[in-house]
GUTIFI-624171 format. One record per residue (C-alpha): residue number from 1; y, z, x; residue in one letter. Coordinates in steps of 0.25 Angstrom, whole numbers, plus 5000, padded with zeros to 4 digits. Last residue first. Layout:
% GUTIFI-624171
<pt><nr>NUM</nr><yy>Y</yy><zz>Z</zz><xx>X</xx><rest>A</rest></pt>
...
% end
This chain:
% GUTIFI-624171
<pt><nr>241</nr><yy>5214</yy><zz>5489</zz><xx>5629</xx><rest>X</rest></pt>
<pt><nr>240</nr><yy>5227</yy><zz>5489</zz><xx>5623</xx><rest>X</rest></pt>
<pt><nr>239</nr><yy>5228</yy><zz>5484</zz><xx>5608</xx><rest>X</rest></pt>
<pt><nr>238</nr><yy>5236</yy><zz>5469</zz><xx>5606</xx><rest>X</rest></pt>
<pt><nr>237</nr><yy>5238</yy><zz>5471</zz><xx>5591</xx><rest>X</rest></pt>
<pt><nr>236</nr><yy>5233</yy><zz>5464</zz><xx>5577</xx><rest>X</rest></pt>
<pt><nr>235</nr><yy>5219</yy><zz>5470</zz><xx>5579</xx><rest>X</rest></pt>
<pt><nr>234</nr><yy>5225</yy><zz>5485</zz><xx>5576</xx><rest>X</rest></pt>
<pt><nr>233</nr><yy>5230</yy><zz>5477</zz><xx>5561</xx><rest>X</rest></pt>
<pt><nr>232</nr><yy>5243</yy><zz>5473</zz><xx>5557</xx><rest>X</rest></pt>
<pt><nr>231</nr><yy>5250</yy><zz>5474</zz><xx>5544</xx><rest>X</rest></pt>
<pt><nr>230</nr><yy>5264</yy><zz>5468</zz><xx>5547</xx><rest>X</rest></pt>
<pt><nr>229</nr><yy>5277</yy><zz>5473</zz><xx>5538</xx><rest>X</rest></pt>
<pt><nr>228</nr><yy>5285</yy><zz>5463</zz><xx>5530</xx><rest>X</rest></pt>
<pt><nr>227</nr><yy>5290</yy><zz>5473</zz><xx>5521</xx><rest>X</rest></pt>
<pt><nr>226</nr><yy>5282</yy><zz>5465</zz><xx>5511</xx><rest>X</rest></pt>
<pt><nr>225</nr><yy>5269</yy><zz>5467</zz><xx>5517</xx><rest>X</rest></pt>
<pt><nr>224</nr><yy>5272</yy><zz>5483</zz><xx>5519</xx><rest>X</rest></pt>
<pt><nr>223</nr><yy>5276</yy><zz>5483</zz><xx>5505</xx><rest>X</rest></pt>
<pt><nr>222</nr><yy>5260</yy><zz>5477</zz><xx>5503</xx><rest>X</rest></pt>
<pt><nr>221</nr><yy>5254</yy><zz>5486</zz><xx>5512</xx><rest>X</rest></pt>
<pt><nr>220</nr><yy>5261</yy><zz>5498</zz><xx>5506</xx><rest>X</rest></pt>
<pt><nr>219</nr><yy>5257</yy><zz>5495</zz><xx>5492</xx><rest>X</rest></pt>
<pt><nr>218</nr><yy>5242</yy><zz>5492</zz><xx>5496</xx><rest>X</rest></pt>
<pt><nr>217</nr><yy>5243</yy><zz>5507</zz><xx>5502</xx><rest>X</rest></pt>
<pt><nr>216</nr><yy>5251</yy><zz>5513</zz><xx>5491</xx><rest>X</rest></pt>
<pt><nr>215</nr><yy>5241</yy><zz>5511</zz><xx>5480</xx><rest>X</rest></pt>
<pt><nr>214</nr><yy>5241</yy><zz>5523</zz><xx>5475</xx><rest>X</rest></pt>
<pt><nr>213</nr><yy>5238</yy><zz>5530</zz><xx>5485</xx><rest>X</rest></pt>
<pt><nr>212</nr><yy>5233</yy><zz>5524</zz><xx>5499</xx><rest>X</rest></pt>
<pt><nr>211</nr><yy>5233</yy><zz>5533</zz><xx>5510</xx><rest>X</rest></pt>
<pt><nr>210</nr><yy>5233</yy><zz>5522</zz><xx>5521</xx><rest>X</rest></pt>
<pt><nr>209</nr><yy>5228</yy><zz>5522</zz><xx>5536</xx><rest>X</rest></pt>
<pt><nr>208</nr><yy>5235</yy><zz>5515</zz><xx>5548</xx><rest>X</rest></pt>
<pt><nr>207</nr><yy>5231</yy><zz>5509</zz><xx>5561</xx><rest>X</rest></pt>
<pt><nr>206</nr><yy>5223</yy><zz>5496</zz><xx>5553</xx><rest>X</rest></pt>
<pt><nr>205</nr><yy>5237</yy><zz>5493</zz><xx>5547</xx><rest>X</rest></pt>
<pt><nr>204</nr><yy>5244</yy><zz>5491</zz><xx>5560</xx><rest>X</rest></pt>
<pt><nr>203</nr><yy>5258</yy><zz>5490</zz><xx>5552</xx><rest>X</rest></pt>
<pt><nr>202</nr><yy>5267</yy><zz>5479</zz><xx>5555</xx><rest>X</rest></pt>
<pt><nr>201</nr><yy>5283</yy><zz>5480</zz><xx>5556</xx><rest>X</rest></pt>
<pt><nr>200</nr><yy>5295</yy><zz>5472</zz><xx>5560</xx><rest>X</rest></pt>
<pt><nr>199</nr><yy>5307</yy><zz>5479</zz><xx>5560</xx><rest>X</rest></pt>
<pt><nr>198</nr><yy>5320</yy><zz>5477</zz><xx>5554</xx><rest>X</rest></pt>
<pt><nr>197</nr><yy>5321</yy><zz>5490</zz><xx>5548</xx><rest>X</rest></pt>
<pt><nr>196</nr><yy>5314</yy><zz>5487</zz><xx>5531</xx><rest>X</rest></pt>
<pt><nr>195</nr><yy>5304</yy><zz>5482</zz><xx>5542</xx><rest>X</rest></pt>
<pt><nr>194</nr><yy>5300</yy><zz>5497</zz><xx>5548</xx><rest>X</rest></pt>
<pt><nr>193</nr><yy>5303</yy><zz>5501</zz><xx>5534</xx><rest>X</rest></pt>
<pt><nr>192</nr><yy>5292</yy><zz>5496</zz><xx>5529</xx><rest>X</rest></pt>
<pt><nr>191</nr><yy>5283</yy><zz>5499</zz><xx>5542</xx><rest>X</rest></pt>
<pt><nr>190</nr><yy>5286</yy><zz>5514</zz><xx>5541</xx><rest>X</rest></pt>
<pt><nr>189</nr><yy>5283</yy><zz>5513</zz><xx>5525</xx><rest>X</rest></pt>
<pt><nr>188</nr><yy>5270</yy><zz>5507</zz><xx>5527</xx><rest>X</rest></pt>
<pt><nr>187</nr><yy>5265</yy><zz>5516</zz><xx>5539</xx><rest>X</rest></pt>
<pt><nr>186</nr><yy>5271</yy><zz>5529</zz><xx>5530</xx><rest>X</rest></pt>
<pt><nr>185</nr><yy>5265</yy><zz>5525</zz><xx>5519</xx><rest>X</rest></pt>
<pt><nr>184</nr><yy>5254</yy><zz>5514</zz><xx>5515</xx><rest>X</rest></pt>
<pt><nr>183</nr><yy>5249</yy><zz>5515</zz><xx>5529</xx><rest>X</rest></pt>
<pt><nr>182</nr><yy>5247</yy><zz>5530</zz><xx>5529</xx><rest>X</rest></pt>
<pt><nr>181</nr><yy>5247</yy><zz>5533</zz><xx>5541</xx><rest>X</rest></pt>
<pt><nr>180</nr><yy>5247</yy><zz>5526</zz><xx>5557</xx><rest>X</rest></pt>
<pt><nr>179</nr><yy>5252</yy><zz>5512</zz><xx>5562</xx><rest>X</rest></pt>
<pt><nr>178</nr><yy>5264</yy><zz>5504</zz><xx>5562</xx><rest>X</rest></pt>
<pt><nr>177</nr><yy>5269</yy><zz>5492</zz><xx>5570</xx><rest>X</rest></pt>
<pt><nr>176</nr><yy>5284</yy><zz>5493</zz><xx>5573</xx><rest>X</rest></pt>
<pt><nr>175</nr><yy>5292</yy><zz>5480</zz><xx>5576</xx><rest>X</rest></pt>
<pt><nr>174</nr><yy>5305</yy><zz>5478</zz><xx>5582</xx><rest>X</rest></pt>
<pt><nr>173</nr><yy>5308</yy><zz>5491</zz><xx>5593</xx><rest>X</rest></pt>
<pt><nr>172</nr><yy>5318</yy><zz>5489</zz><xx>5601</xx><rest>X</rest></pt>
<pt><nr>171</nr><yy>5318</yy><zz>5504</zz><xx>5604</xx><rest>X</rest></pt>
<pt><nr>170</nr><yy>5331</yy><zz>5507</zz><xx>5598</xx><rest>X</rest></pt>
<pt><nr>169</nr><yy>5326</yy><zz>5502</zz><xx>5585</xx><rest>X</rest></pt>
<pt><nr>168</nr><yy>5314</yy><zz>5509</zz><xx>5585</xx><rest>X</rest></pt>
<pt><nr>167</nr><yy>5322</yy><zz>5521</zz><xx>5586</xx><rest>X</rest></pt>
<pt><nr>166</nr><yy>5332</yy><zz>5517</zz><xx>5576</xx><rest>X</rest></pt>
<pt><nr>165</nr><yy>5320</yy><zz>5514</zz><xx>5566</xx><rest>X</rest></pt>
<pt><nr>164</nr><yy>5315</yy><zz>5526</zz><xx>5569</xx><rest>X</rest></pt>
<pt><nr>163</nr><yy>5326</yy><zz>5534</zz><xx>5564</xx><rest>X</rest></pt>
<pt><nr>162</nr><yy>5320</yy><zz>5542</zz><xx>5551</xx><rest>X</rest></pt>
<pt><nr>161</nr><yy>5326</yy><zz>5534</zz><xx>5543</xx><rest>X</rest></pt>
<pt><nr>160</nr><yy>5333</yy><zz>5539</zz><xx>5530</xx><rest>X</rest></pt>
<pt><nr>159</nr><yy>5336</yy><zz>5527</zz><xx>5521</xx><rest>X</rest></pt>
<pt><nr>158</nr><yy>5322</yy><zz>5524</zz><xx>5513</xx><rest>X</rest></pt>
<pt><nr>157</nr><yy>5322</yy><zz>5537</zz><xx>5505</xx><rest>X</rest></pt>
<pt><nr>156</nr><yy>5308</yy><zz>5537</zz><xx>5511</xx><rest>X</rest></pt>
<pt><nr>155</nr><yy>5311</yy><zz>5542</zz><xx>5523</xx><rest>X</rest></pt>
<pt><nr>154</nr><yy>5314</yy><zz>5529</zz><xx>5534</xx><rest>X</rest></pt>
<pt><nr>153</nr><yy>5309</yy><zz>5525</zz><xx>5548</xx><rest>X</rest></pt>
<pt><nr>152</nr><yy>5295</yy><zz>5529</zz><xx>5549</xx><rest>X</rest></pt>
<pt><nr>151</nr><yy>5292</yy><zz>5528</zz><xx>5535</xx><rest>X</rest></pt>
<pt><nr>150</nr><yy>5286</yy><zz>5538</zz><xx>5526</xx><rest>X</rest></pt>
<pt><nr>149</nr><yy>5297</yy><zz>5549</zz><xx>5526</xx><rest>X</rest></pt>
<pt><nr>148</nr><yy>5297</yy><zz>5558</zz><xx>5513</xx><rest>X</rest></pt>
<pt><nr>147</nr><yy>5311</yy><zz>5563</zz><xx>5508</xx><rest>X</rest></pt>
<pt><nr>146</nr><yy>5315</yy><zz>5577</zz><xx>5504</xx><rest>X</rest></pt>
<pt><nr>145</nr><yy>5309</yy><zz>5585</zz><xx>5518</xx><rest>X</rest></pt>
<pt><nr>144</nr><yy>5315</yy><zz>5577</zz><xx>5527</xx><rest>X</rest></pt>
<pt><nr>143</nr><yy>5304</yy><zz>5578</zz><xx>5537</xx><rest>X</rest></pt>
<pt><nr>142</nr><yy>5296</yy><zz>5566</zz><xx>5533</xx><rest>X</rest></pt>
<pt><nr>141</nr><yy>5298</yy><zz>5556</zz><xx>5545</xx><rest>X</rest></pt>
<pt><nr>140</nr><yy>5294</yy><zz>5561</zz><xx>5560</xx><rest>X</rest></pt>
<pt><nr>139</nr><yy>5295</yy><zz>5549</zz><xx>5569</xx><rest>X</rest></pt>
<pt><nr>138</nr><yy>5287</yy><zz>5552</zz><xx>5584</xx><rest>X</rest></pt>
<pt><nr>137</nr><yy>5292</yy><zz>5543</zz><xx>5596</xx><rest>X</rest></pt>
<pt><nr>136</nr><yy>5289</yy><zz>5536</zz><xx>5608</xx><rest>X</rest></pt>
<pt><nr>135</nr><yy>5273</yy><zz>5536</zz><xx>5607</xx><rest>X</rest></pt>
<pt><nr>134</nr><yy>5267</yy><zz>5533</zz><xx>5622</xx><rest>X</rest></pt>
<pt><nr>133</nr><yy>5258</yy><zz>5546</zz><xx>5619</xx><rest>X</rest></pt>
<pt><nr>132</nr><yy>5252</yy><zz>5539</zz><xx>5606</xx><rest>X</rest></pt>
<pt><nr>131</nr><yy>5238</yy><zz>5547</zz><xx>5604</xx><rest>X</rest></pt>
<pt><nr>130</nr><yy>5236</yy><zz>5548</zz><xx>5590</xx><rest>X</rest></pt>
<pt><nr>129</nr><yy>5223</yy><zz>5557</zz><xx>5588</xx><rest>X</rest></pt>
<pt><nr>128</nr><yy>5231</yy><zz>5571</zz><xx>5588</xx><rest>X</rest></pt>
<pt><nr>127</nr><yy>5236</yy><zz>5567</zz><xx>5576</xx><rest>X</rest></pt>
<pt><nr>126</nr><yy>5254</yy><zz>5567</zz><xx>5573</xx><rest>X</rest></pt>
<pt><nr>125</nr><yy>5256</yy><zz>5581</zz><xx>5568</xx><rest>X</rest></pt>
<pt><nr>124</nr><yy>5260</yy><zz>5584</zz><xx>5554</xx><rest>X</rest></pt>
<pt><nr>123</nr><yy>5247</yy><zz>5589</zz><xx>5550</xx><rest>X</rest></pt>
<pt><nr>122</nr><yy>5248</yy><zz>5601</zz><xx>5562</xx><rest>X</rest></pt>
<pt><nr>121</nr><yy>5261</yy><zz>5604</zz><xx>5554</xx><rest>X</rest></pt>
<pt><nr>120</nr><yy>5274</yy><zz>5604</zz><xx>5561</xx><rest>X</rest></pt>
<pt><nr>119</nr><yy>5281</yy><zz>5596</zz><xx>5550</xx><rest>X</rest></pt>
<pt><nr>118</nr><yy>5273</yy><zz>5594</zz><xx>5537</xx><rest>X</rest></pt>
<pt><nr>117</nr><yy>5264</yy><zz>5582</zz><xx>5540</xx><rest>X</rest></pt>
<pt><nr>116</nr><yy>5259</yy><zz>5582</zz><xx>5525</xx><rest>X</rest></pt>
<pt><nr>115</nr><yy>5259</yy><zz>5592</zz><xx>5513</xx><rest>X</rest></pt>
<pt><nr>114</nr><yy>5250</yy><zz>5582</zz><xx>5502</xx><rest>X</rest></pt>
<pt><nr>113</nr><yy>5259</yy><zz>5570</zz><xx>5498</xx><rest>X</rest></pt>
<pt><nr>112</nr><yy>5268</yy><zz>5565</zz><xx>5485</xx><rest>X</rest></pt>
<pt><nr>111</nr><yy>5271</yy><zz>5551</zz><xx>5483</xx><rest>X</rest></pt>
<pt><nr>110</nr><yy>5286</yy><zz>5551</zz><xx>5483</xx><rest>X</rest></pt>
<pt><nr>109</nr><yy>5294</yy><zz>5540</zz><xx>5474</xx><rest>X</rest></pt>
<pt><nr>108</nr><yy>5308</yy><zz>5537</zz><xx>5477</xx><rest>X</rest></pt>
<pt><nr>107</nr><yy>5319</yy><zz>5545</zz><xx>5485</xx><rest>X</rest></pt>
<pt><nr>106</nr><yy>5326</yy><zz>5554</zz><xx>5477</xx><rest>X</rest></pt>
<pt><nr>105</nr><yy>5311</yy><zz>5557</zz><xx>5474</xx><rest>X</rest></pt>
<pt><nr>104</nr><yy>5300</yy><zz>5554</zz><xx>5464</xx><rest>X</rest></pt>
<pt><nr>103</nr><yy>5287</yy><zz>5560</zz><xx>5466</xx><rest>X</rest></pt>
<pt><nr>102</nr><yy>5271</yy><zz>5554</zz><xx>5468</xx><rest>X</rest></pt>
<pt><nr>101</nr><yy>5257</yy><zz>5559</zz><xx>5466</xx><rest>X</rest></pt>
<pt><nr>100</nr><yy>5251</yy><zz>5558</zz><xx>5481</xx><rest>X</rest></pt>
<pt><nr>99</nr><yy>5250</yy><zz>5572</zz><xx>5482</xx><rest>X</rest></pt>
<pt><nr>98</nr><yy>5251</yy><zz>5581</zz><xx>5470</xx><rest>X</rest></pt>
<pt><nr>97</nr><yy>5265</yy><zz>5585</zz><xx>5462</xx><rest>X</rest></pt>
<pt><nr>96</nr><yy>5266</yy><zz>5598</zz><xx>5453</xx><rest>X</rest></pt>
<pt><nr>95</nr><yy>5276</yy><zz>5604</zz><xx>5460</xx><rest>X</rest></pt>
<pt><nr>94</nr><yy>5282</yy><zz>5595</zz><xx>5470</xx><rest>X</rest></pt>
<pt><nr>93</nr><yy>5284</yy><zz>5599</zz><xx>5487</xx><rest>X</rest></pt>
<pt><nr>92</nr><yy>5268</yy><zz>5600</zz><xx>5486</xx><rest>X</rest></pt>
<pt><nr>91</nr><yy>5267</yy><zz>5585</zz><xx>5484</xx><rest>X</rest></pt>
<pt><nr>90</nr><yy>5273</yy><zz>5582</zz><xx>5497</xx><rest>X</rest></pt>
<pt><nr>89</nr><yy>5282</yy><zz>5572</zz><xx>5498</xx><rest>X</rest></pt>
<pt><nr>88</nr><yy>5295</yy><zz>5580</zz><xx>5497</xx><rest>X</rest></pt>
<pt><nr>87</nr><yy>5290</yy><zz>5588</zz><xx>5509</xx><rest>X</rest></pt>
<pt><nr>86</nr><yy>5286</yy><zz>5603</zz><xx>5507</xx><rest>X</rest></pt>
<pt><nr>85</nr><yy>5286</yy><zz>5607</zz><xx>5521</xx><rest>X</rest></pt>
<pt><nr>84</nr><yy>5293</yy><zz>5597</zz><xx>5531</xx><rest>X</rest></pt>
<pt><nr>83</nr><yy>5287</yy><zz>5583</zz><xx>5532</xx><rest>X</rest></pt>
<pt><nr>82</nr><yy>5285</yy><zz>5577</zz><xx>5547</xx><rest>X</rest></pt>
<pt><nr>81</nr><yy>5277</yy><zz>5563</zz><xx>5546</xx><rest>X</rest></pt>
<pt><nr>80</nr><yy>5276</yy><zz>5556</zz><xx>5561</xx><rest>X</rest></pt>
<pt><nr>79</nr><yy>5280</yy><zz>5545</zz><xx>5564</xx><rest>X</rest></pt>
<pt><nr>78</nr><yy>5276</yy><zz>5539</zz><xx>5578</xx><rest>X</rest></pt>
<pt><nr>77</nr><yy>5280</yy><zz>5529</zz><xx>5585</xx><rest>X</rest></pt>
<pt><nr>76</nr><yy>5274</yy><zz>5521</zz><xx>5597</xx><rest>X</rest></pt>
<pt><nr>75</nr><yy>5282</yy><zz>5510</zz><xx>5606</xx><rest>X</rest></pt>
<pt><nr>74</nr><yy>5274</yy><zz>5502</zz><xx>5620</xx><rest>X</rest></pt>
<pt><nr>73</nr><yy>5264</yy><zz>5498</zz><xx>5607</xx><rest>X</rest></pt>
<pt><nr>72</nr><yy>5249</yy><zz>5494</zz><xx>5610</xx><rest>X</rest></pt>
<pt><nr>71</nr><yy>5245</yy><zz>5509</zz><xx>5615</xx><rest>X</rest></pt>
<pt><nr>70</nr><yy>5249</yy><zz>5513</zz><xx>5600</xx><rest>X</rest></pt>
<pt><nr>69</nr><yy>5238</yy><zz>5503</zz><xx>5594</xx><rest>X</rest></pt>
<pt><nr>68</nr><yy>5226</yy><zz>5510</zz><xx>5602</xx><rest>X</rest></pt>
<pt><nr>67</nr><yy>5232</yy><zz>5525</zz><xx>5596</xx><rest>X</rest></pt>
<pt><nr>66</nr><yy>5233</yy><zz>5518</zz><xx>5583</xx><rest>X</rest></pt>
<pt><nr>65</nr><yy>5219</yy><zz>5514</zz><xx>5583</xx><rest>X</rest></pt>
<pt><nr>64</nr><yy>5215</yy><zz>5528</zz><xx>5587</xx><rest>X</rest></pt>
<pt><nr>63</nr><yy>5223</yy><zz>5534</zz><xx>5575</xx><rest>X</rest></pt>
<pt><nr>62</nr><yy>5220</yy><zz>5525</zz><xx>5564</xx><rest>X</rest></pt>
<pt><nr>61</nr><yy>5207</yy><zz>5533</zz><xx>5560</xx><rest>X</rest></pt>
<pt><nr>60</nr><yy>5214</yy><zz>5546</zz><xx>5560</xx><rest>X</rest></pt>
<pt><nr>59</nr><yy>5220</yy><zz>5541</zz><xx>5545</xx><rest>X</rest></pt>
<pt><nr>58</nr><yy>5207</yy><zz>5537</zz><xx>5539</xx><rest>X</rest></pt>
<pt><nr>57</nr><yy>5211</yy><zz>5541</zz><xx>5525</xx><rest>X</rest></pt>
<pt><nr>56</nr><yy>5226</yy><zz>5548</zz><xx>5528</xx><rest>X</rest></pt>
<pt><nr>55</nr><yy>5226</yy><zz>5563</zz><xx>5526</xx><rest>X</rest></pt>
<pt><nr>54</nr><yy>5238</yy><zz>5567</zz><xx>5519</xx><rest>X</rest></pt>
<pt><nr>53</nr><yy>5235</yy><zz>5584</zz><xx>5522</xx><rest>X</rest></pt>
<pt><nr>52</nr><yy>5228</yy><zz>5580</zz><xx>5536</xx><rest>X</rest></pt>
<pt><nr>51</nr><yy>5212</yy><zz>5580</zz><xx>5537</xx><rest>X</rest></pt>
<pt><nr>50</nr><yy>5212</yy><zz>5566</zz><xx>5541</xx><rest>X</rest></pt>
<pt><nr>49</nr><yy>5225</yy><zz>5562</zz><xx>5545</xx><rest>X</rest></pt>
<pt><nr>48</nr><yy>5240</yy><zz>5561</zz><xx>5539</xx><rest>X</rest></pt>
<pt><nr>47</nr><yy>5241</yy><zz>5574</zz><xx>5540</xx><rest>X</rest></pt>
<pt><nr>46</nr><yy>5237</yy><zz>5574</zz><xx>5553</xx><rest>X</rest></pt>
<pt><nr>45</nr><yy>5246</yy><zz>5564</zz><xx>5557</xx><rest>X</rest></pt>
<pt><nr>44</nr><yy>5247</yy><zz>5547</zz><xx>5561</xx><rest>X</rest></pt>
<pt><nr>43</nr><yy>5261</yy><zz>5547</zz><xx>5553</xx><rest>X</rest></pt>
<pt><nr>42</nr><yy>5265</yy><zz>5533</zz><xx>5557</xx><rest>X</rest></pt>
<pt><nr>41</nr><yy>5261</yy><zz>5528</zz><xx>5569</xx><rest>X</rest></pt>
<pt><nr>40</nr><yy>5274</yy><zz>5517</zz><xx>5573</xx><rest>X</rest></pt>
<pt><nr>39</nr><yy>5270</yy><zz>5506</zz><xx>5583</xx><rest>X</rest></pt>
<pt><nr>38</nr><yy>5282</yy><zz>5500</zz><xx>5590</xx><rest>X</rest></pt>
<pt><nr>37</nr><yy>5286</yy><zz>5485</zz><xx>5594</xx><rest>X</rest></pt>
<pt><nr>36</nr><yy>5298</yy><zz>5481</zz><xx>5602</xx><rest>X</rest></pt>
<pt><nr>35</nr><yy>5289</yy><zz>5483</zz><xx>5616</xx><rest>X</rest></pt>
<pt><nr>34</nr><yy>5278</yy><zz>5473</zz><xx>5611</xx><rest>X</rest></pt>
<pt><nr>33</nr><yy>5267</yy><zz>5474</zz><xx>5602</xx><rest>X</rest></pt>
<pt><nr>32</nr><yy>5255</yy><zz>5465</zz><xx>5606</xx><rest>X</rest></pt>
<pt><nr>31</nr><yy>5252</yy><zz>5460</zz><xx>5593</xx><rest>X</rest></pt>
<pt><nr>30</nr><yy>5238</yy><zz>5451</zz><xx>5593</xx><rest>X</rest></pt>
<pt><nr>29</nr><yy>5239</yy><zz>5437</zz><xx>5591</xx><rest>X</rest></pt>
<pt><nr>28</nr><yy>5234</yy><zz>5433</zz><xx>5607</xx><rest>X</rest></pt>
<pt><nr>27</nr><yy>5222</yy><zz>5440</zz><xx>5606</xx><rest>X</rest></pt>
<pt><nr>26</nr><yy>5219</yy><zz>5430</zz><xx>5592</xx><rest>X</rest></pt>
<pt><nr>25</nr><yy>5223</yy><zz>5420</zz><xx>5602</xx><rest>X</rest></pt>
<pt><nr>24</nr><yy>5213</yy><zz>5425</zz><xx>5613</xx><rest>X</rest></pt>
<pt><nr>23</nr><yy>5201</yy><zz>5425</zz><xx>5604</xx><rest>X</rest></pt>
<pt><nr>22</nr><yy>5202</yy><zz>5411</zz><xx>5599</xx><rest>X</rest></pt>
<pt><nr>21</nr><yy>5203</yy><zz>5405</zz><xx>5611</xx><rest>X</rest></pt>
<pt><nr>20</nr><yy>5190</yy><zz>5402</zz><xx>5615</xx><rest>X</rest></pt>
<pt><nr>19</nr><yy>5188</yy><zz>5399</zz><xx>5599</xx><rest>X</rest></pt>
<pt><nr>18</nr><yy>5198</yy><zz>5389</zz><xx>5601</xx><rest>X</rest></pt>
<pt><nr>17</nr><yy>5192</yy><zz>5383</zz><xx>5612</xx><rest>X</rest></pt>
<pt><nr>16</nr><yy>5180</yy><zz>5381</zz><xx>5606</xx><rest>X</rest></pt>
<pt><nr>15</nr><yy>5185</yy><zz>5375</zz><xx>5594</xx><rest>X</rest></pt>
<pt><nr>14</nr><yy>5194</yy><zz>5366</zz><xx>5601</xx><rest>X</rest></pt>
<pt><nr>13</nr><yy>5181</yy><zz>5361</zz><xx>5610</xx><rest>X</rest></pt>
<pt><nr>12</nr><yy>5174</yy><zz>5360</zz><xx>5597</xx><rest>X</rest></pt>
<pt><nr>11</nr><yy>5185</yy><zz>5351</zz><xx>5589</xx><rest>X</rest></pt>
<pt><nr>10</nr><yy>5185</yy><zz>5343</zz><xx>5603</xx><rest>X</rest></pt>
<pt><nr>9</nr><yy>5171</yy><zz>5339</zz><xx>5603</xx><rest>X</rest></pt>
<pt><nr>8</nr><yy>5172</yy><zz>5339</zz><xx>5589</xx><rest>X</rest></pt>
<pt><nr>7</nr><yy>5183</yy><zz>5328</zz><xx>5589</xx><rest>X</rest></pt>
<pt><nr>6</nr><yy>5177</yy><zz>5320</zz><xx>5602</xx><rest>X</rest></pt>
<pt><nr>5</nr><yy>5164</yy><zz>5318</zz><xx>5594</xx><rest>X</rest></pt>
<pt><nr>4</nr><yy>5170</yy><zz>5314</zz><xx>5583</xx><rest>X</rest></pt>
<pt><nr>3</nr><yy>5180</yy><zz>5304</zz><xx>5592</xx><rest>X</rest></pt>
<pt><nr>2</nr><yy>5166</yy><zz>5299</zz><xx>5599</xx><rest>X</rest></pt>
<pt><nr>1</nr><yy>5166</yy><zz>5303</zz><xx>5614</xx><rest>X</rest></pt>
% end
């Protein structure tokens, strides 16, 4: 055989071969989380929801995904938001102040929300579409009533935590993946301050759903960026069935 000929012989054998392959190597990239790894659904609530006083734009949408996702991970968290009446973030707690328009506090800058997730309210509960029974722990952050509570872990004076770092800590847990509403707060704080810990962090970005004022939602991909936090997709990991 001719050394041309033995070159594309060869070059299609190779190009063959590697589009036999092809399929099981891109398998073989997808996240399989371990034992040391936790998902955290952030705020996945009837406010939060369509038809809910903060309603999120497609919020129920992410529900069955994160269902799938949760039966991927041996450790599931939920938070859940838990403000007392007349809230420091609410609108209402300041005369002539609207939602969304923005206040300064001991603590920093406070956009102002509608009444949400007031403690014991039917739109404080977690929906009735998520369906986590192996779920080890509900976070509820928001309850001091002078200080607002995005993150998981920390209020938003950025020392009072809420103790789920030492849980997470106690567990073994290294990594947390996170899921649920409103990426460009309370899923983009929880993971900033999942690294600002020591902890490695991705956010399944198409499991969340943003609310997008005033730029926040660009702003929070790109702190998130710099925190070192992961954006994933659903496709990224190893889904049962």
């Amino acid at each position: 055989m001719h050394t041309s000929s033995r070159r594309c012989f060869l070059a299609g054998t190779c190009g063959f071969s590697m589009a036999l392959l092809m399929p099981r190597a891109l398998a073989q990239t997808k996240i399989t989380p371990g034992p040391d790894t936790a998902l955290i659904v952030v705020d996945v609530q009837n406010c939060f929801t369509p038809g809910g006083s903060l309603a999120v734009q497609q919020g129920d949408e992410i529900i069955p995904l994160i269902n799938r996702l949760a039966k991927a991970f041996q450790n599931v968290v939920l938070t859940q938001d838990w403000h007392t009446p007349g809230h420091v973030s609410f609108a209402s707690s300041h005369a002539g102040k609207k939602p969304f328009e923005s206040v300064e506090l001991a603590y920093g800058k406070q956009i102002l929300w509608p009444d949400h997730c007031v403690q014991g309210t039917e739109g404080a509960a977690i929906h009735k579409g998520i369906d986590i029974p192996h779920a080890q722990l509900i976070i509820r952050k928001g309850f001091n009533r002078s200080v607002d509570s995005y993150s998981a872990f920390v209020e938003a004076d950025g020392k009072s935590k809420t103790g789920l770092d030492g849980y997470l800590n106690a567990r073994g847990i290294k990594m947390v993946y996170v899921v649920g509403l409103a990426t460009d707060f309370c899923v983009a704080w929880t993971a900033m301050d999942a690294r600002k810990l020591g902890l490695a962090a991705a956010v399944i970005e198409d499991a969340c759903r943003g609310i997008d004022t005033q730029g926040s939602l660009a702003a929070a991909w790109k702190g998130m960026e710099a925190a070192g936090v992961k954006r994933l997709q659903s496709s990224d990991i190893a889904l049962p069935g």
